[in-house]
N, C-alpha and C positions, 0 to 999 in steps of 0.2 A: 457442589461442583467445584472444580479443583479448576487452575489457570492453566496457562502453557508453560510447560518447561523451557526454561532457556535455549537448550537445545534444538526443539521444535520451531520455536519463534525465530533461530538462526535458520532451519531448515525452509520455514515459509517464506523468510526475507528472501534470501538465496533464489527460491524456487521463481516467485515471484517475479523476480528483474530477469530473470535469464531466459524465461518462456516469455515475457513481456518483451524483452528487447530481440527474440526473434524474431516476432512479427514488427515489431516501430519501426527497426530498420531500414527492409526493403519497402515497407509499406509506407513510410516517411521521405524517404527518395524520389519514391513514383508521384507523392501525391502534392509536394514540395518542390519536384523539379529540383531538385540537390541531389549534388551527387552522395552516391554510396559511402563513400569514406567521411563525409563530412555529417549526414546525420549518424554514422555510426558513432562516431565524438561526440557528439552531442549527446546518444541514445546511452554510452558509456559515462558520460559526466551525467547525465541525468539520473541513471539506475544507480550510480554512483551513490549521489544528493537523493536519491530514493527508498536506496537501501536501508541507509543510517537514518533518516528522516520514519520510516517504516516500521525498523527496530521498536526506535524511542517512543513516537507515537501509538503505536496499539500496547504497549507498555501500562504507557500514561495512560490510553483510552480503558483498557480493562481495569485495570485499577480506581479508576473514577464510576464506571459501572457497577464495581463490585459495591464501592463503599455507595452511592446512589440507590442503587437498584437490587443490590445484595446476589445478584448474579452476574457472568460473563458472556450470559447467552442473549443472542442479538434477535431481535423481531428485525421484520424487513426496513419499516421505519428508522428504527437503530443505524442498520445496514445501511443506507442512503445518507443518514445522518452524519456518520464516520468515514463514507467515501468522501461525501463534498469537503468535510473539516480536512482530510488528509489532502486533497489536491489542493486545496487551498495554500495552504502551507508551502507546495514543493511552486506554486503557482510565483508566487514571491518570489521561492530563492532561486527559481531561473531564468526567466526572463530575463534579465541583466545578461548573463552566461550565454545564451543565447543568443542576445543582440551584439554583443561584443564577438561571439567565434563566426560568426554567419557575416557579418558588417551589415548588419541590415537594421532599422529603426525599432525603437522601443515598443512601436505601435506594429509593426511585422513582427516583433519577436514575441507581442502581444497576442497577436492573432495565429500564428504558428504555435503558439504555448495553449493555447484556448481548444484551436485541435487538439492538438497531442492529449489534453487533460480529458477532450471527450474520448478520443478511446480510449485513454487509460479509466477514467472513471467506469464503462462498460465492462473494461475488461475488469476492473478490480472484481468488481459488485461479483463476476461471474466467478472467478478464480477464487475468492472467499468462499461464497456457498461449495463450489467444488473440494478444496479445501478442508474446510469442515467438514464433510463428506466423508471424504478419502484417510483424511487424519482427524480423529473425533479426539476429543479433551476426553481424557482419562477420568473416569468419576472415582472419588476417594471410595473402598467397600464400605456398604451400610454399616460393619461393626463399628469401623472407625469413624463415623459420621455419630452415632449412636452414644459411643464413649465421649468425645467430645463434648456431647448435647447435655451427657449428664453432668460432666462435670463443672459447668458454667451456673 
């Protein structure tokens, strides 16, 4: 089993923040009592800090799978496992971001961040399997897998 091309992994990053930040928007406004334009700044510096955070991380994450597990294919366990490490991560770098553009306390920015991570957590989980799905990892052909094997 072969990784993602560069290309791809730019293609899911991309895909990712931009069907995610259509729904956080309007759905972040209503449920936040903020207006439209101000969690769209926010939804924008987020997907922002998401995007590049996303990149690097499933990077890093598959390449620790590979060399561990000798594959890049994820059990559902995996999946749950790689979603909470990845919001974790963006959990940190925005809260701060957050409580500064809003003017609202570390402990509001805390609890609006804690939303926001439960639907993106939801949503990721869902949007990977789909994902996966839709765009499957290319498997190297058996000859070339084969030649390989002998040569080692």
């Amino acid at each position: 089993m072969t990784m993602r091309s560069f290309p791809d992994r730019v293609r899911h990053a991309l895909m990712f923040e931009i069907v995610g930040l259509a729904i956080f928007t309007p759905g972040a406004s209503l449920i936040f009592n903020q207006p439209v334009m101000d969690m769209g700044v926010i939804g924008l510096i987020s997907a922002t800090v998401a995007t590049l955070w996303n990149f690097l991380y499933n990077i890093g994450f598959d390449h620790a799978m590979q060399r561990i597990r000798g594959t890049v294919q994820k059990t559902i366990p995996i999946r749950i496992f790689h979603t909470l490490l990845f919001e974790a991560g963006l959990i940190i770098a925005l809260i701060p971001m957050i409580a500064w553009y809003l003017n609202i306390s570390i402990i509001d920015a805390l609890i609006m961040d804690l939303a926001i991570v439960l639907f993106y957590l939801i949503y990721a989980f869902f949007f990977n399997i789909a994902y996966d799905h839709i765009f499957p990892i290319e498997s190297a052909p058996l000859e070339a897998t084969l030649v390989k094997e002998s040569v080692k």
